[in-house]
TORLOVEX-982308 format. One line per field, with one value per residue (C-alpha): x, y negated, z. Coordinates in Angstrom, 2 decimals, always signed. Layout:
% TORLOVEX-982308
east	(X_...)
north	(Y_...)
up	(Z_...)
//
This chain:
% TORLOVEX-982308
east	(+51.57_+53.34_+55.47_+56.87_+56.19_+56.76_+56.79_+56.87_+59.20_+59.26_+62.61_+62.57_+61.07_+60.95_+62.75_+60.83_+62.40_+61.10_+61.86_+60.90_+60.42_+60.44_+57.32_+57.43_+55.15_+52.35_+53.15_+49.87_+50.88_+53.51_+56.85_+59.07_+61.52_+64.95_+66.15_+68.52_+65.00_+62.78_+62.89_+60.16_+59.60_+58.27_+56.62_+54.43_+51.99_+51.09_+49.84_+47.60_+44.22_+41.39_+38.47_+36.57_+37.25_+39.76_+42.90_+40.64_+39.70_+43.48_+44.31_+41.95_+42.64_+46.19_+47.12_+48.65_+50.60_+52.24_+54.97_+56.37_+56.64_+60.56_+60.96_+64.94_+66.05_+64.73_+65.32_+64.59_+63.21_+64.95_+61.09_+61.20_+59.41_+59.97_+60.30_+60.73_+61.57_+59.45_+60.98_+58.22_+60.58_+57.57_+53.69_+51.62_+53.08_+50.48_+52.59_+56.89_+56.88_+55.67_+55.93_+55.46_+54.49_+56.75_+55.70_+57.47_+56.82_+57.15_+58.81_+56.35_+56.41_+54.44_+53.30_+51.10_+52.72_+50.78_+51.28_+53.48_+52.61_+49.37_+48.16_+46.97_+50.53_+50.63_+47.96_+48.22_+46.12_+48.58_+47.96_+46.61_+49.52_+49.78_+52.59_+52.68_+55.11_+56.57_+59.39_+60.98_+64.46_+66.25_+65.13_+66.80_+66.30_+68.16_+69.18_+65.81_+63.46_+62.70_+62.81_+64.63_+63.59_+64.70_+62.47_+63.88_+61.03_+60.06_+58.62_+59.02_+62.61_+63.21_+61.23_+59.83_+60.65_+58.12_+59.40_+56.58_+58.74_+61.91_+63.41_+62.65_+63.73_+60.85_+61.42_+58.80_+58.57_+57.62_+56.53_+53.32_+53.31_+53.62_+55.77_+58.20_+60.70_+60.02_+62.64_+63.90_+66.38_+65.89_+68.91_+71.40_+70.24_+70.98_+68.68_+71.78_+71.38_+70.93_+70.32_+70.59_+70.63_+70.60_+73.08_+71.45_+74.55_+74.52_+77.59_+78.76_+76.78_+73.58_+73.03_+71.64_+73.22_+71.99_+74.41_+72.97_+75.15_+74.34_+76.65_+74.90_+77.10_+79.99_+79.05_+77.89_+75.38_+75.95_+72.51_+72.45_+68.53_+69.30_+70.33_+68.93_+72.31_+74.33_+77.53_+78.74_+82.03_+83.50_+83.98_+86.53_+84.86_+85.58_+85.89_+82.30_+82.18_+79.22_+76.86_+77.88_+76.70_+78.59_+78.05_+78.34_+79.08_+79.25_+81.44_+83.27_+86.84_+89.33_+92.29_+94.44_+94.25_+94.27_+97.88_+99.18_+98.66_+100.54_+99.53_+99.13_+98.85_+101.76_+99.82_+101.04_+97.94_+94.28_+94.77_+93.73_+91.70_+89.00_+89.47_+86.91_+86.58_+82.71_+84.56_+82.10_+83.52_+82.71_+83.71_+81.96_+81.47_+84.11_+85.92_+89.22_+89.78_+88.08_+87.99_+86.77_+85.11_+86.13_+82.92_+84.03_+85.35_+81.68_+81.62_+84.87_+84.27_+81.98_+79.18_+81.08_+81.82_+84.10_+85.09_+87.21_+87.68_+90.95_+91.68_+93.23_+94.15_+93.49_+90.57_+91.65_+88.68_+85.21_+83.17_+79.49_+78.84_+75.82_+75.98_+77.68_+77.22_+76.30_+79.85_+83.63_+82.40_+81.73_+79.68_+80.52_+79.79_+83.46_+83.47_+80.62_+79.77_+76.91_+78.78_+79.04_+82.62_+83.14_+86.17_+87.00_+87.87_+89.61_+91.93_+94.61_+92.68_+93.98_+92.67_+94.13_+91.61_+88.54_+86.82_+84.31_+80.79_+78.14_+77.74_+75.68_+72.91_+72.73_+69.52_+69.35_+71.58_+72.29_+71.22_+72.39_+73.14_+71.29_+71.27_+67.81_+65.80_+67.36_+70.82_+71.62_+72.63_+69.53_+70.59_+67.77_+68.64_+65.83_+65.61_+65.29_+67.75_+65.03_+63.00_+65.89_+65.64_+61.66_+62.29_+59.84_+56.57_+53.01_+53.92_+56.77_+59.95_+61.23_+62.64_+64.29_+64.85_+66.83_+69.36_+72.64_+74.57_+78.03_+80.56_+82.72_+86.55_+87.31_+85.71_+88.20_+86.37_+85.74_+86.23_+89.36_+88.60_+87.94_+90.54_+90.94_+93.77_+92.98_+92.52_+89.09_+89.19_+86.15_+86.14_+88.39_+86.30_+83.22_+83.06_+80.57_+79.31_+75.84_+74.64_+75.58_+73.11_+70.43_+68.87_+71.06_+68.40_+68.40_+71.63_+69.98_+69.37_+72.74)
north	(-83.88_-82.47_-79.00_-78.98_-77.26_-78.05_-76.56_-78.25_-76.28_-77.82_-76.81_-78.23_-81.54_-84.05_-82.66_-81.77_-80.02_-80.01_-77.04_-78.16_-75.32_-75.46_-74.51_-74.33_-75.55_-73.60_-73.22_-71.91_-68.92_-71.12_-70.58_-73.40_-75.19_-75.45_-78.21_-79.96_-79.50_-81.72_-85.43_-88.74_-91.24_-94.02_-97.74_-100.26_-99.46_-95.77_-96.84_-94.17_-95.69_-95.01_-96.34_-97.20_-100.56_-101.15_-102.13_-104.09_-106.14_-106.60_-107.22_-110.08_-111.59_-111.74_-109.27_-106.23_-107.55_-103.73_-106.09_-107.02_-103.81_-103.05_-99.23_-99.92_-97.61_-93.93_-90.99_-87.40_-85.19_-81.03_-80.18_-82.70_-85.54_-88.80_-92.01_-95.16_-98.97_-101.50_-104.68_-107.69_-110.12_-111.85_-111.82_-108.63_-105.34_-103.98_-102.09_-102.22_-97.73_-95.45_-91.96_-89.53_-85.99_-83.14_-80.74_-77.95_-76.98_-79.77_-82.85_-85.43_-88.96_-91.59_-89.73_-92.07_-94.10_-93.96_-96.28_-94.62_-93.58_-95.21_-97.85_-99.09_-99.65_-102.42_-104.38_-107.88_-105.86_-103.02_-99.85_-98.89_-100.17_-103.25_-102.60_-103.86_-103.61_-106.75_-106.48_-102.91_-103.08_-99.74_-96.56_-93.26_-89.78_-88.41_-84.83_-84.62_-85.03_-89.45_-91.58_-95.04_-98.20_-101.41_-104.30_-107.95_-109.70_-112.33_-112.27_-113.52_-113.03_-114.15_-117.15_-119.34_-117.13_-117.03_-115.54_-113.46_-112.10_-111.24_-108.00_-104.84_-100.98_-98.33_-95.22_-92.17_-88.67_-87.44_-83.95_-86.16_-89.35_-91.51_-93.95_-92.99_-96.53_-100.00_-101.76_-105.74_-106.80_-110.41_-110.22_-109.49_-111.67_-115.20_-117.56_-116.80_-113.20_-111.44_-107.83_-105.30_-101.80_-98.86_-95.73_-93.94_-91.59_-89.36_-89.31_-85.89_-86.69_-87.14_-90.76_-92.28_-95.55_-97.59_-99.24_-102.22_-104.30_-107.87_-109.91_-113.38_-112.93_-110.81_-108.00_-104.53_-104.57_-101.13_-100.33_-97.52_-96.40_-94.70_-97.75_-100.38_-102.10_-103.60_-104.98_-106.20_-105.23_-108.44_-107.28_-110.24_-111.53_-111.79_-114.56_-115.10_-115.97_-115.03_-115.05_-111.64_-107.81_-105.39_-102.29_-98.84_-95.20_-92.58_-90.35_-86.80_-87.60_-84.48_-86.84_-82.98_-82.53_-86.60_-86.75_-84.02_-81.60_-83.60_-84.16_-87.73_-88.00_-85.97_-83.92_-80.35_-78.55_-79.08_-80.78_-78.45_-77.97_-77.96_-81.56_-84.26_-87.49_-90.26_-93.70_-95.99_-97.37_-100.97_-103.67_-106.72_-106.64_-109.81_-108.16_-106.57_-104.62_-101.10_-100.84_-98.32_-99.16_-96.08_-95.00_-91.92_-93.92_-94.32_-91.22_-92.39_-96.36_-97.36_-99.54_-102.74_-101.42_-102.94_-101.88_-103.45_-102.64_-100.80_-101.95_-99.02_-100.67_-102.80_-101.14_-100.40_-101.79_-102.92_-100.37_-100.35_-97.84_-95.72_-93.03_-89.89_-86.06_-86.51_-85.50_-86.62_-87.74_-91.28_-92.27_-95.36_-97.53_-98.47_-102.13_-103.58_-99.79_-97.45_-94.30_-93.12_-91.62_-90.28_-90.37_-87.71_-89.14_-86.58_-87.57_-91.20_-94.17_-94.06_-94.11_-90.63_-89.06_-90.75_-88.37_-88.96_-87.24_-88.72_-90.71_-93.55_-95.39_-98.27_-99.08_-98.02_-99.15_-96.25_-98.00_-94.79_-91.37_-89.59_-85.86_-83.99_-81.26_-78.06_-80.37_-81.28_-84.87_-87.20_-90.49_-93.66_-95.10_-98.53_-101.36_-103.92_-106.17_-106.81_-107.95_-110.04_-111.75_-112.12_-109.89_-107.09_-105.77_-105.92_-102.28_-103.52_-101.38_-98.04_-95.86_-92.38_-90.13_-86.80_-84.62_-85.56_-83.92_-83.06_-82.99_-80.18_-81.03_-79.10_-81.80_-83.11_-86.21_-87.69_-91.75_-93.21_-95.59_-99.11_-100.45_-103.91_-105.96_-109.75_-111.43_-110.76_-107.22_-107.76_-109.60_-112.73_-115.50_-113.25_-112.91_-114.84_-114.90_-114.26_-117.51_-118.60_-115.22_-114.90_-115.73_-114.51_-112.54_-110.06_-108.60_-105.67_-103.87_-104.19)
up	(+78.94_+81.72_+81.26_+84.76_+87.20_+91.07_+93.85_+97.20_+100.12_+103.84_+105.16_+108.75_+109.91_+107.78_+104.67_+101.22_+98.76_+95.32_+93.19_+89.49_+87.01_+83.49_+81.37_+77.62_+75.65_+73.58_+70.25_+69.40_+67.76_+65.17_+64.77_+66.57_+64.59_+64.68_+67.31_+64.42_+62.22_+64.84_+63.98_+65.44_+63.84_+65.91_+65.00_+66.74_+64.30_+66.05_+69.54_+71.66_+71.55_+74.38_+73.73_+70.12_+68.90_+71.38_+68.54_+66.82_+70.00_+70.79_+67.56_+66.87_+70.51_+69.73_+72.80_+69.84_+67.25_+65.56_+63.77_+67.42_+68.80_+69.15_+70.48_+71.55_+74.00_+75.08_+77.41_+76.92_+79.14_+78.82_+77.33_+74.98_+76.26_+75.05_+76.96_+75.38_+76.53_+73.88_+75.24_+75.12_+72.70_+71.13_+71.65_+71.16_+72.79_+74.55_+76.76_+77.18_+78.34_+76.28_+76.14_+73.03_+73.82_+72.22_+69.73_+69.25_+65.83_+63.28_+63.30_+63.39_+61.90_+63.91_+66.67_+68.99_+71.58_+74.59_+77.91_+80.81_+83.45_+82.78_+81.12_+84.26_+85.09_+82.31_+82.68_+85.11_+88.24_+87.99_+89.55_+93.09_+94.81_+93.14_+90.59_+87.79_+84.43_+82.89_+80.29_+80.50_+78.79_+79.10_+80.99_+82.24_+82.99_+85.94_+86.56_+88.75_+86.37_+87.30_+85.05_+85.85_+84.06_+84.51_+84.32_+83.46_+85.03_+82.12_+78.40_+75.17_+75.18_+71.47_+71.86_+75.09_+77.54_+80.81_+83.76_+85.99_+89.06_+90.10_+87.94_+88.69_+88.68_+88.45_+89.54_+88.49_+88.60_+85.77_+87.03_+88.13_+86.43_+89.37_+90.77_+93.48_+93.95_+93.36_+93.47_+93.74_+92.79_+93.17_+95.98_+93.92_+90.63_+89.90_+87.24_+85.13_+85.13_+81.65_+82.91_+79.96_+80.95_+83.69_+84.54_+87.52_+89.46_+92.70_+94.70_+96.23_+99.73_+97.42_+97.64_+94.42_+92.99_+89.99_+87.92_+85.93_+83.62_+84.51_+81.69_+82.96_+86.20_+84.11_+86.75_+87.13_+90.38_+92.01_+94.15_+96.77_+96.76_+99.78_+102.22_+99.95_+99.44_+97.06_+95.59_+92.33_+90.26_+88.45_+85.08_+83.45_+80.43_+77.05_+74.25_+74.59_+77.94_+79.79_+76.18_+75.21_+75.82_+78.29_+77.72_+79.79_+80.05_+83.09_+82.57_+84.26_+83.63_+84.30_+85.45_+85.47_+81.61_+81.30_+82.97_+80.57_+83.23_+86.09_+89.49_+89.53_+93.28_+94.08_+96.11_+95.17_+95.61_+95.45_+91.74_+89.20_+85.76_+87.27_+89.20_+87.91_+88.69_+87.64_+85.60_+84.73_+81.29_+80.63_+77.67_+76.69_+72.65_+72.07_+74.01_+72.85_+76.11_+77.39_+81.55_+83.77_+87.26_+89.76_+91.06_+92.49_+95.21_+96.21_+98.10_+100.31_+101.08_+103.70_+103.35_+102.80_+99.00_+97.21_+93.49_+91.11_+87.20_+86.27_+82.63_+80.59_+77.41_+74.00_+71.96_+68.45_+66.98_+67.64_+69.77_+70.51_+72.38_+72.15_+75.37_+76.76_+76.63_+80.59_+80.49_+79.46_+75.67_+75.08_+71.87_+69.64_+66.53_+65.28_+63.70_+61.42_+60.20_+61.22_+61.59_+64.96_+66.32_+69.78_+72.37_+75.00_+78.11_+79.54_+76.61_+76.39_+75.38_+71.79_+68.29_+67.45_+70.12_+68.44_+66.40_+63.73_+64.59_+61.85_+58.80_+59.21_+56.74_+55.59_+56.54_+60.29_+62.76_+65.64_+69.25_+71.17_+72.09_+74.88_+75.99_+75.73_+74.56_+75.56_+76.11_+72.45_+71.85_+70.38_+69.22_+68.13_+64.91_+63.73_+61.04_+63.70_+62.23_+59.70_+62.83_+63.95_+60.63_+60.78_+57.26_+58.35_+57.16_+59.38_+60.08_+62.12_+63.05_+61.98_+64.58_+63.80_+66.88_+66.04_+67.09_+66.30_+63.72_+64.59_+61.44_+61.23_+62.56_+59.11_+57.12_+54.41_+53.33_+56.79_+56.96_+58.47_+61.75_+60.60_+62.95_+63.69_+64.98_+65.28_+68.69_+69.78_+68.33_+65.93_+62.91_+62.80_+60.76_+60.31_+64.19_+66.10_+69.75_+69.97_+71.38_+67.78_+66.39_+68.60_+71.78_+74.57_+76.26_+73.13_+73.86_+75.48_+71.51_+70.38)
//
C-alpha cells in the first residue's frame, strides 16, 4: 500500500524533518492508462475481507449490512491512493475509513474497501493506544501527506442516534499508516452541534488550523493544532435557521487582479500580481448570500483570535459546492441540476464569471471535487438519494470516482446558469428546509 518514501533528517535538537519522496507504482510491465481513462467504482458490497468466513459471520450477526454502506466523501493522495469517509447512518458498516489502493493500469470497478489505518482502529478496543473510530464524516489530505478526518462522535445518524464520545479529528500519516493527532473537540462543541466537514490550512509561520463547519452553532470552529486552541466565526444563518448545511472552500484569492488591478490598500508598493491572500468561502444552502471568513489574518492576530465573515454579495442561484483546485477555483452544483460549474475567485462574485465545467447525469448526484493523482481534479458522483429514499438494492450505493472532465470554453452548446431569483435563492414553493427532508444529522452528504 504505501508508495512513499521517507526519510527522517535531525536538524538540531529537537527538530525532525521529514523529507517524503514519491515512488511510483509497478506497473508490472503494462502500459499505464491515461489519467482522464482511470475511473473507481466503489459500493458497500466490495469490503477487504481477512479471514475465511468472516462476511458471512458479520453478515448473519447483523454487524455488515452492504446496503448501508454510504462511501460520501474522499481524499486523494498525489499516487493515487484513495481515502474514503463511510459515515455510520444506519446499522451494519463495518468500518466508517476505508482506503482503496491505486492501480495504475485499468480502471477498476469495485475494488475492495479495506479498513484504515487498520481495522484495529475500528473495532470497540481500538488500537494500542486506545483509539478508537466512531462515525467518520469527511476526511482530508494535507500538503504533507496526513490525512485529516473528522469524527462526529455518535451512530445511526438516520435513525436513533447513540452518541459514544465527544467528536473527534484523526490525524495520520499516511507514509506509515499510523496515527499522529487525536484530537477533542468536546471544548468547543455544544449537544446542538451538527459538525459536517474539515478544511485543514497552514498559516505562513507553519501553524496548522482545522476549519470545521459546525451549522448546529451557525459557526466555523477554527483549531490551532499547534497551541491546542480555538475560536469560532459566527456565520449568520439562513431561512433554515440552524437545520441547514454550511458549506466550505479554502481558497488563494489574488485581491491585485480581483480589484481590477488596483491597490486596494493604498499602499503604493508591495501589491502586485503576484499578491495572494487564504478566504474561507462559506453559505448555508437556504441561504441566498455567499461570505468569506478572512483567514489570512491568522498569521497577524494574536492568540485571542477573533474572525468575523465579510459578506460579498447575493448568490445568483442555488450553489452546492463541491471543492477547490487547492487554489482560486471554487466548484459548484447550480440549482436542482447535476452539472457542475466553477467560479474563479480571483474574479467579482458574479454570474458572468461562473463557468460551466461538466454535464451531469441523471442518475448520480456529484458530492465533490478534490485535487489528486498527479494534481488533476477527481470529483465523487453516487445514487445515494435512492438510499435516502430506502429505494436501493441489497448491493447498496453506487459511487463513481474519476477525473473531472473540463469542457472546452469553445463549446457552443454549453447550458445557460439556472439562475434563481426568489427570496431564499432556491426554489420558491418546491424549497424545503431539511428538517422537513431528512434527519438533520445527514446534512454532511449534501
Amino acid at each position: 500500500m504505501n508508495l512513499w518514501r521517507t526519510d527522517v533528517l535531525v536538524v538540531g535538537v529537537g527538530l525532525i524533518l521529514a523529507v517524503v519522496r514519491w515512488a511510483p507504482p509497478a506497473t508490472n510491465g503494462r502500459p499505464a492508462l491515461a489519467v482522464d481513462q482511470l475511473t473507481y467504482i466503489l459500493s458497500g458490497s466490495h469490503l477487504k475481507w481477512f479471514e475465511p468466513g468472516e462476511r458471512t459471520q458479520a453478515t448473519d450477526s447483523g454487524e455488515y449490512a452492504a446496503r448501508n454502506v454510504v462511501p460520501s466523501r474522499f481524499a486523494m493522495r498525489y499516487d493515487g491512493l484513495i481515502f474514503v469517509a463511510m459515515p455510520k447512518l444506519k446499522p451494519g458498516v463495518m468500518f466508517t475509513l476505508g482506503v482503496v489502493e491505486y492501480e495504475p493500469c485499468l480502471s477498476t470497478i469495485e475494488p475492495p474497501i479495506a479498513p484504515y489505518p487498520c481495522a484495529a482502529a475500528h473495532r470497540k478496543q481500538g488500537t494500542g493506544n486506545g483509539w478508537t473510530m466512531v462515525n467518520v464524516v469527511d476526511v482530508y489530505m494535507d500538503e504533507a501527506g496526513r490525512l485529516w478526518a473528522l469524527d462526529v462522535g455518535k451512530i445511526n445518524l438516520l435513525g436513533k442516534t447513540s452518541v459514544v464520545r465527544p467528536p473527534m479529528v484523526f490525524a495520520i500519516d499516511t507514509g506509515v499508516d499510523e496515527f499522529i493527532h487525536a484530537i477533542d473537540l468536546s471544548r468547543a462543541t455544544t449537544e446542538a452541534s451538527c459538525l459536517q466537514s474539515i478544511i485543514v490550512d497552514s498559516s505562513t509561520s507553519g501553524e496548522t488550523f482545522l476549519y470545521i463547519a459546525d451549522a448546529g452553532q451557525a459557526a466555523v470552529i477554527v483549531y490551532n493544532v499547534h497551541c491546542d486552541r480555538s475560536f469560532k466565526v459566527h456565520v449568520p444563518v439562513g431561512p433554515c435557521g440552524r437545520q441547514d448545511i454550511l458549506y466550505m472552500a479554502l481558497t488563494s484569492v489574488n485581491e491585485y487582479i480581483l480589484n481590477g488591478g488596483h491597490d486596494p490598500y493604498g499602499l503604493g508598493t508591495g501589491r502586485d500580481d503576484n499578491d495572494f491572500q487564504r478566504r474561507l468561502y462559506v453559505t448555508y444552502l437556504s441561504s441566498c448570500q455567499m461570505l468569506y471568513v478572512p483567514v489570512y489574518e491568522l498569521d497577524e492576530i494574536d492568540v485571542t483570535y477573533s474572525l468575523s465573515a465579510v459578506g460579498i454579495g447575493r448568490k445568483p442561484c442555488k450553489m452546492i459546492l463541491l471543492g477547490t483546485d487547492r487554489s482560486s477555483v471554487i466548484y459548484f452544483r447550480p440549482g436542482e441540476t447535476n452539472d457542475i460549474w466553477s467560479w474563479d475567485t480571483s474574479t467579482p462574485f458574479h454570474e458572468d464569471n461562473f463557468k460551466f465545467v461538466q454535464y451531469g447525469r441523471t442518475t448520480r448526484v456529484p458530492l465533490m471535487v478534490n485535487i489528486g493523482f498527479r494534481g488533476y481534479q477527481w470529483y465523487m458522483e453516487s445514487n445515494f438519494i435512492d438510499f435516502l429514499l430506502d429505494d436501493i438494492g441489497c448491493l447498496g450505493v453506487s459511487t463513481k470516482i474519476q477525473p473531472l472532465q473540463i469542457v472546452s470554453d469553445e463549446l457552443e452548446c454549453r447550458p445557460a446558469l439556472p439562475l434563481d431569483n426568489g427570496p431564499n435563492c432556491s426554489t420558491d414553493d418546491a424549497f424545503v428546509c431539511l428538517k422537513n427532508l431528512i434527519p438533520f444529522e445527514h446534512a454532511i452528504l449534501y
